[in-house]
C-alpha positions as CSV (number, residue, x, y, z in Angstrom):
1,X,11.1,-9.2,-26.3
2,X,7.4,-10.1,-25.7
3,X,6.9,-13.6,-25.1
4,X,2.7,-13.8,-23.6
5,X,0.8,-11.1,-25.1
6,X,-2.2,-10.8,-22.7
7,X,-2.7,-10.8,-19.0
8,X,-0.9,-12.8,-17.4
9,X,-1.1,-14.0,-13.4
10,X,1.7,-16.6,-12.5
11,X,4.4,-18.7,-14.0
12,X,6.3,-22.1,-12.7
13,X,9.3,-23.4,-14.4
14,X,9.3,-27.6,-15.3
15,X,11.2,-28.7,-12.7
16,X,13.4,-30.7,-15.1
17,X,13.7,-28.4,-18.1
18,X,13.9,-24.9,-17.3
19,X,12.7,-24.2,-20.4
20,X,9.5,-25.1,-20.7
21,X,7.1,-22.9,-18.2
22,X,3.4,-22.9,-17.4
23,X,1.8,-19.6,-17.3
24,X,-1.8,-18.6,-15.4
25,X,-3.9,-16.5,-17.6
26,X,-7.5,-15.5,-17.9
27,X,-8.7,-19.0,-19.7
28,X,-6.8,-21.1,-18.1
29,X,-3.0,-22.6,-17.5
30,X,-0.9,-22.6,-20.6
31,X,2.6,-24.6,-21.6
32,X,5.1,-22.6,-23.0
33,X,7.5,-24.8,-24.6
34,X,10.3,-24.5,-27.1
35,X,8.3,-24.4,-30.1
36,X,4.8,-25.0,-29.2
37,X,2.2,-23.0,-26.5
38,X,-0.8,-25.2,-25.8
39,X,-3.8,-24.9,-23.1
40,X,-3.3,-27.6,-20.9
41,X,-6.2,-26.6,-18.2
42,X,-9.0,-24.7,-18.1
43,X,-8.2,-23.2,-14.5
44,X,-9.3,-19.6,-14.9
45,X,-7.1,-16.8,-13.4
46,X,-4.7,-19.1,-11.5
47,X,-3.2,-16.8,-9.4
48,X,-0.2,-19.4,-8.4
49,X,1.2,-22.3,-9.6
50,X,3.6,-24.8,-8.4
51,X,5.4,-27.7,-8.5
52,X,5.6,-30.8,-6.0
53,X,6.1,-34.2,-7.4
54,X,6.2,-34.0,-10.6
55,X,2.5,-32.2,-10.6
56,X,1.4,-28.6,-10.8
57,X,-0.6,-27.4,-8.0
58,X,-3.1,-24.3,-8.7
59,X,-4.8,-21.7,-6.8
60,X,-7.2,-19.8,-9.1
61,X,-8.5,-15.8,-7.9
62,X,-11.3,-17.4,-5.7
63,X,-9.4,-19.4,-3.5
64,X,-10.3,-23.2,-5.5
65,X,-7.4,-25.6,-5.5
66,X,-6.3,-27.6,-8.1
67,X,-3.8,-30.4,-9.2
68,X,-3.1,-31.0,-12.7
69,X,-1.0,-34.0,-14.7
70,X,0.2,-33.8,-18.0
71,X,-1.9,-35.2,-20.4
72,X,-5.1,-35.7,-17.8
73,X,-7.7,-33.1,-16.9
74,X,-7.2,-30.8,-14.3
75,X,-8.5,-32.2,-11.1
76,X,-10.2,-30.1,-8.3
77,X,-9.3,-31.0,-4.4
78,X,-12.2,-30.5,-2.2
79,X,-13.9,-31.6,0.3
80,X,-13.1,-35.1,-0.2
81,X,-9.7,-34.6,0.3
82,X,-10.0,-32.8,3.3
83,X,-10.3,-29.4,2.2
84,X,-12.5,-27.5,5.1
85,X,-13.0,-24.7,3.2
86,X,-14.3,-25.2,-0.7
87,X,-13.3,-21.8,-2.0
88,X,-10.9,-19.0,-0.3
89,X,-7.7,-20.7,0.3
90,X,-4.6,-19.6,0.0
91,X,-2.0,-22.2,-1.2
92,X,2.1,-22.0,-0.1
93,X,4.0,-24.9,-1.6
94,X,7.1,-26.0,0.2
95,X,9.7,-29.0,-0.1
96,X,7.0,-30.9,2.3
97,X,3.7,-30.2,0.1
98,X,1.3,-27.8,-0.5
99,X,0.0,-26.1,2.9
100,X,-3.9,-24.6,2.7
101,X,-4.3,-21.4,4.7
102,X,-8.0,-19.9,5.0
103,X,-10.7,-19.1,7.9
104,X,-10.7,-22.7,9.6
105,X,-6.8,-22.3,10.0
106,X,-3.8,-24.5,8.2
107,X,-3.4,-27.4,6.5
108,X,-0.6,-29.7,4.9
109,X,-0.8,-32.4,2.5
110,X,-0.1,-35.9,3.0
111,X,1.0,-37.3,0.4
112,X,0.7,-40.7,1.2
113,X,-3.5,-40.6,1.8
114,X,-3.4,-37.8,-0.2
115,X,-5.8,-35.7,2.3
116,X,-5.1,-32.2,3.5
117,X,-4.6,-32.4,7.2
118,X,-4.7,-29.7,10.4
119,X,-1.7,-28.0,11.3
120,X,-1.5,-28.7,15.5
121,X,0.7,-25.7,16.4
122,X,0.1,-24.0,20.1
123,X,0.9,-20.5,18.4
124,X,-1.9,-21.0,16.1
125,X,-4.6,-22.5,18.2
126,X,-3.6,-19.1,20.5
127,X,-3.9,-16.8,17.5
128,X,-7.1,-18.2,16.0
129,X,-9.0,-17.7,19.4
130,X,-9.1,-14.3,18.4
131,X,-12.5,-13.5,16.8
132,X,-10.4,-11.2,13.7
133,X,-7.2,-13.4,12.9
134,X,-6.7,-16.1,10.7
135,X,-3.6,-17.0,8.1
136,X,-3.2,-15.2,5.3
137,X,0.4,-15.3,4.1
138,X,3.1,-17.6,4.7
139,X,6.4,-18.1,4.1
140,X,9.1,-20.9,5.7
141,X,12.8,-21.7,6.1
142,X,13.7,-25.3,6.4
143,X,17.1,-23.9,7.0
144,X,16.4,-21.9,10.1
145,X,13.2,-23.9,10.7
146,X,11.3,-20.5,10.8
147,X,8.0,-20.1,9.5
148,X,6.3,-15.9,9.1
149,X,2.9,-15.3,8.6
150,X,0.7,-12.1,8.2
151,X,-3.1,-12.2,9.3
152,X,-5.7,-12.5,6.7
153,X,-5.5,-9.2,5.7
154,X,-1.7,-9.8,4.8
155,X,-0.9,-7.0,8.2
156,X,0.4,-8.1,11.3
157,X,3.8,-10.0,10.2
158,X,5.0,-12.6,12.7
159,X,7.7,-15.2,13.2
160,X,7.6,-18.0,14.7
161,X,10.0,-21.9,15.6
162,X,9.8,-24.4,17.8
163,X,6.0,-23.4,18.5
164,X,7.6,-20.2,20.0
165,X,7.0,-16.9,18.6
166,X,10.3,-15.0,18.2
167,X,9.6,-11.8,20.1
168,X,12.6,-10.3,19.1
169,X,12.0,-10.3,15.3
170,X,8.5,-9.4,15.5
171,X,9.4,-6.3,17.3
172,X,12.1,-5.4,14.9
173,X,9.4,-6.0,12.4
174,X,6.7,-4.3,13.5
175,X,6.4,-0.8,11.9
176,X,5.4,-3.3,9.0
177,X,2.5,-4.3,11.2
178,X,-0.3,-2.1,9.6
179,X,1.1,-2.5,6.5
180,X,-0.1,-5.3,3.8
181,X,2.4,-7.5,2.9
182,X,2.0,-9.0,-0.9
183,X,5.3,-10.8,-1.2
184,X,7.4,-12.8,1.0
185,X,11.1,-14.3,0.5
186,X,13.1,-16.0,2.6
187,X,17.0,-16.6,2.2
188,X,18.9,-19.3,3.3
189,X,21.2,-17.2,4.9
190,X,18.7,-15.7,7.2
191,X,17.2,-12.6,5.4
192,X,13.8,-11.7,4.1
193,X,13.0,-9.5,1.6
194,X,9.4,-8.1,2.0
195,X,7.0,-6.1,-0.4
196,X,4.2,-4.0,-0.4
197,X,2.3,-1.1,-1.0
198,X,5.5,0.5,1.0
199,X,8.0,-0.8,-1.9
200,X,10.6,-3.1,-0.8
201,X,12.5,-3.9,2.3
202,X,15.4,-6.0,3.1
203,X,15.6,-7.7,6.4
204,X,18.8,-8.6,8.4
205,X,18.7,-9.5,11.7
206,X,22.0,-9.3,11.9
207,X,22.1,-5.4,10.5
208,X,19.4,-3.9,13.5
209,X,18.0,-0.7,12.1
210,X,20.0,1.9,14.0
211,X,16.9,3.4,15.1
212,X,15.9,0.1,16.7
213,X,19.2,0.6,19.2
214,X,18.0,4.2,20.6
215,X,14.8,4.5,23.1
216,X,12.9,7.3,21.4
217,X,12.2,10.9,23.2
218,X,9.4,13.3,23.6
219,X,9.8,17.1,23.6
220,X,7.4,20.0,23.8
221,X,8.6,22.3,21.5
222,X,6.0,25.3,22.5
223,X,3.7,26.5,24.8
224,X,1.3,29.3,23.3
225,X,-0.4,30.9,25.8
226,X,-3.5,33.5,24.7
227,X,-1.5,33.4,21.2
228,X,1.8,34.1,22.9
229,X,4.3,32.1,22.5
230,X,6.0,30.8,25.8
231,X,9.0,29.0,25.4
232,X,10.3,27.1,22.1
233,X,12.6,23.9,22.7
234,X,15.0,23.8,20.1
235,X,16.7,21.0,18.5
236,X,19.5,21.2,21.1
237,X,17.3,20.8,23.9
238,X,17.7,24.3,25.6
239,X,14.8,25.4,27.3
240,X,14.0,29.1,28.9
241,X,14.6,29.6,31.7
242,X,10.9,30.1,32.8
243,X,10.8,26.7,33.1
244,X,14.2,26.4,35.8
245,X,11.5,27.9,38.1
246,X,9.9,25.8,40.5
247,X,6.5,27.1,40.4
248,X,5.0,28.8,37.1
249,X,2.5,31.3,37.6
250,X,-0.5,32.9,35.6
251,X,-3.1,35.1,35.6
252,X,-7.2,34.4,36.2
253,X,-7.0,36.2,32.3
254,X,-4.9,33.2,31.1
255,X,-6.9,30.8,30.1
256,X,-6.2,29.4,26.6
257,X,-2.9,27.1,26.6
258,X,-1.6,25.4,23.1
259,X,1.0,22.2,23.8
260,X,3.0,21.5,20.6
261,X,5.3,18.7,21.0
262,X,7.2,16.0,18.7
263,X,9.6,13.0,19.2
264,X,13.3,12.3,17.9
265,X,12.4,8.7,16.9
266,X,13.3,8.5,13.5
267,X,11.2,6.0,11.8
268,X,11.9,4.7,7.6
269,X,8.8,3.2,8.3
270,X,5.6,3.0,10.2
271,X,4.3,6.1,12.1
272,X,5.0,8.0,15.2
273,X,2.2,8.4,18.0
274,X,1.3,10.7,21.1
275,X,-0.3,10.4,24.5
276,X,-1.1,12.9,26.6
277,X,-3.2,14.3,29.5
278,X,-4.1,17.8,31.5
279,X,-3.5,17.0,35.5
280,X,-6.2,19.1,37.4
281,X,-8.5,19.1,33.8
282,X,-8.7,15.1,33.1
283,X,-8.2,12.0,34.6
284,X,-6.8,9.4,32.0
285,X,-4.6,9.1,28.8
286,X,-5.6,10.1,25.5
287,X,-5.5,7.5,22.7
288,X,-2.3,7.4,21.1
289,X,-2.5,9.8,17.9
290,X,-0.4,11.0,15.4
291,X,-1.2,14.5,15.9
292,X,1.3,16.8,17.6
293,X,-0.4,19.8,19.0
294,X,-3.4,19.9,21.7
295,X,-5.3,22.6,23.1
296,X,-7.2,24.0,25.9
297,X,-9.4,26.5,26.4
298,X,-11.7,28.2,28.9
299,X,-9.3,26.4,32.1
300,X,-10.1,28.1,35.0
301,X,-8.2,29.1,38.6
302,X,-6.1,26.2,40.0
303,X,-2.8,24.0,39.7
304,X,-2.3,21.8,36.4
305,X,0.6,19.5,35.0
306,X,0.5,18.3,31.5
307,X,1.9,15.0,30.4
308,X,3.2,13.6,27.3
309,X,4.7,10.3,26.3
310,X,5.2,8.9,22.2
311,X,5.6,5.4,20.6
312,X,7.7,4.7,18.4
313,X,7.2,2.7,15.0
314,X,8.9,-0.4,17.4
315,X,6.3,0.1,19.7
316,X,8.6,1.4,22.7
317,X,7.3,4.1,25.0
318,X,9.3,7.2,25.4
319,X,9.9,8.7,29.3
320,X,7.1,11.0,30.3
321,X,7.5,14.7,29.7
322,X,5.8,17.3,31.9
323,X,5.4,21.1,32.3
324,X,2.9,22.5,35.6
325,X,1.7,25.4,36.3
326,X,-0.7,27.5,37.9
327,X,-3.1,29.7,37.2
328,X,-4.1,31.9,40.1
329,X,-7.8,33.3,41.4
330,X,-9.8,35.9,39.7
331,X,-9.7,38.9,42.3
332,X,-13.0,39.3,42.6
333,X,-13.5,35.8,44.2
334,X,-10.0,36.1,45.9
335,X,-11.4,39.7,48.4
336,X,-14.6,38.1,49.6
337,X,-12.5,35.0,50.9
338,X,-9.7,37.3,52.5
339,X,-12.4,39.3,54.4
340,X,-14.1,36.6,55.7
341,X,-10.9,35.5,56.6
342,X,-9.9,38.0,58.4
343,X,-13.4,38.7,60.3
344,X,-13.4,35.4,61.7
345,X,-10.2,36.3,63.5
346,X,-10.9,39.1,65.0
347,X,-12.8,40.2,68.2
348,X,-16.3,41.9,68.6
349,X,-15.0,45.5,70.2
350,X,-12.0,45.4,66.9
351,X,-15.6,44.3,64.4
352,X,-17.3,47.5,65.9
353,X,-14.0,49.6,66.2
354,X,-13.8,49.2,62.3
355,X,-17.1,49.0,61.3
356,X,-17.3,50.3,57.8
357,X,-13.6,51.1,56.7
358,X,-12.5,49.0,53.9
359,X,-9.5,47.1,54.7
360,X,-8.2,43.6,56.0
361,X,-7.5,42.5,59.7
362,X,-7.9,45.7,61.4
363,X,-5.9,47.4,58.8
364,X,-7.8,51.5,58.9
365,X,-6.6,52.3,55.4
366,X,-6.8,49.9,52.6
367,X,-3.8,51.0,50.7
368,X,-1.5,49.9,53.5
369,X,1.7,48.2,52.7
370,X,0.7,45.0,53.5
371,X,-2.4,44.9,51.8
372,X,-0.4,45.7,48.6
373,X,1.7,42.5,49.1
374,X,-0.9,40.5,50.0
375,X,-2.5,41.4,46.6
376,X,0.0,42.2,44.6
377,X,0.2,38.5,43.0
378,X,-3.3,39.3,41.8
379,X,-2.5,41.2,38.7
């Protein structure tokens, strides 16, 4: 059954007859009652309405506040009753009053000189000396004296009583942190139900996401060398046995090495992000990412180790993981350094004894056995 055909943008209940309601729509606030449906304000596009004291309290779609009587005209609250910002507030009514949340910070009403006054809270005064935060969406618990609020841009959920931010929440919370929050409950009994562009999520401290109780972990799952693969780490976490040896050898020909990695962490929400670096090619971490391969190319002779870490949608860093190797000298820069090597040590009559055979140290033919071992690593 349709009872308001047109659009519609909020709704409040009389507080002593259930049914009668209010309704926001695009010419103003109606009163739906049992028989008759009047215009009692012409608030445009109230986008919520409340009660507190007998009077309904109004925030229209640019952030204007209003309080209305029954039977008087609607009455704008301003600057004259303490409103430091005329236009882009954002009203949350509680059993205290209506609270004012916008650029300058929050306010509360006072019913008694019926001003809107600051908010004096630590966490807030530490949160708006940032150049990019202010209050954008609030919610409290009188029973567990809690209050959560997102930033302006509804992200960045936090919980805070006592003037103390609740660390432990906010971490359980935040793979909601670059999400916008558009709606906000609190239960009596301690859980929240919060809503968004992600759907809807139930939150119990009490019921820790079991993800929440395991540290995540990193894994390369392949190494592709010149388009060869090297090893693949399977889901049981066997590895080759290339990598039981101590020291991991390539030629000066290898020069193109792909890293493909992922993490365990299993996330319902948020997103999964990598860090990594190349030992002997750069210096400092990359910036966490959510893609799961990197390569290099063009590396040339010398010892490298690369490193990988994740974070998970909690936030917590994963243990490093590592794999070093080496790739070795091109030959032909490898036989001028062993001759000269072998010159300086020895004397002037062995220099003119051997004075044009090829060969290291004295050796007379160059195809010795020890000048096979001693390049035999270079192929």
């Amino acid at each position: 059954m349709r009872i308001i055909n047109g659009s519609l943008f909020s709704v409040a209940f009389h507080p002593k007859d259930e049914s009668i309601f209010f309704i926001g729509e695009l010419d103003g606030i109606h009163r739906k009652g049992h028989t008759d449906y009047q215009k009692i304000a012409p608030v445009e596009k109230a986008m919520k309405i409340a009660f507190y004291k007998g009077r309904l309290w109004a925030e229209n779609l640019y952030g204007e506040i209003y309080r209305i009587e029954e039977g008087k005209e609607a009455q704008a609250i301003g600057m004259g009753q303490g409103v430091t910002s005329k236009s882009g507030n954002r009203m949350h009514m509680t059993q205290q009053g209506p609270f004012l949340l916008s650029l300058k910070g929050i306010q509360s009403w006072d019913e008694e000189s019926e001003q809107f006054k600051p908010v004096q809270s630590p966490v807030l005064d530490s949160l708006m000396a940032g150049k990019d935060w202010w209050p954008g969406m609030m919610a409290t618990s009188s029973v567990h004296k809690e209050t959560w609020m997102t930033g302006g841009d509804y992200k960045g959920l936090i919980v805070f009583r006592d003037n103390q931010l609740d660390k432990e929440k906010i971490s359980m919370l935040k793979p909601l942190r670059d999400y916008a929050i558009r709606t906000l409950y609190l239960e009596q009994d301690g859980k929240a139900w919060i809503g968004g562009d992600f759907g809807l999520v139930e939150f119990n401290p009490a019921c820790k996401d079991a993800a929440y109780s395991v540290l995540p972990k990193v894994r390369i799952r392949q190494i592709i060398i010149n388009n060869e693969q090297l090893f693949y780490d399977g889901a049981t976490g066997g590895k080759a046995e290339l990598l039981s040896q101590p020291q991991i050898k390539f030629g000066s020909s290898t020069k193109e090495f792909d890293f493909v990695f992922s993490s365990d962490a299993n996330n319902l929400l948020g997103q999964t992000r990598y860090s990594y670096y190349l030992e002997g090619y750069e210096n400092t971490w990359r910036p966490w990412a959510m893609e799961t391969a990197k390569e290099y190319t063009n590396l040339s002779f010398g010892k490298y180790t690369f490193h990988l870490k994740t974070i998970d949608s909690f936030g917590r860093e994963s243990e490093e993981a590592t794999f070093s190797f080496t790739i070795l000298r091109p030959l032909q820069e490898m036989v001028p350094r062993l001759v000269h090597e072998c010159r300086q040590e020895r004397t002037p009559s062995e220099e003119r004894h051997t004075e044009g055979i090829r060969g290291g140290c004295g050796q007379r033919y160059p195809h010795s056995e020890k000048h096979r071992q001693e390049t035999s690593i270079l192929h």
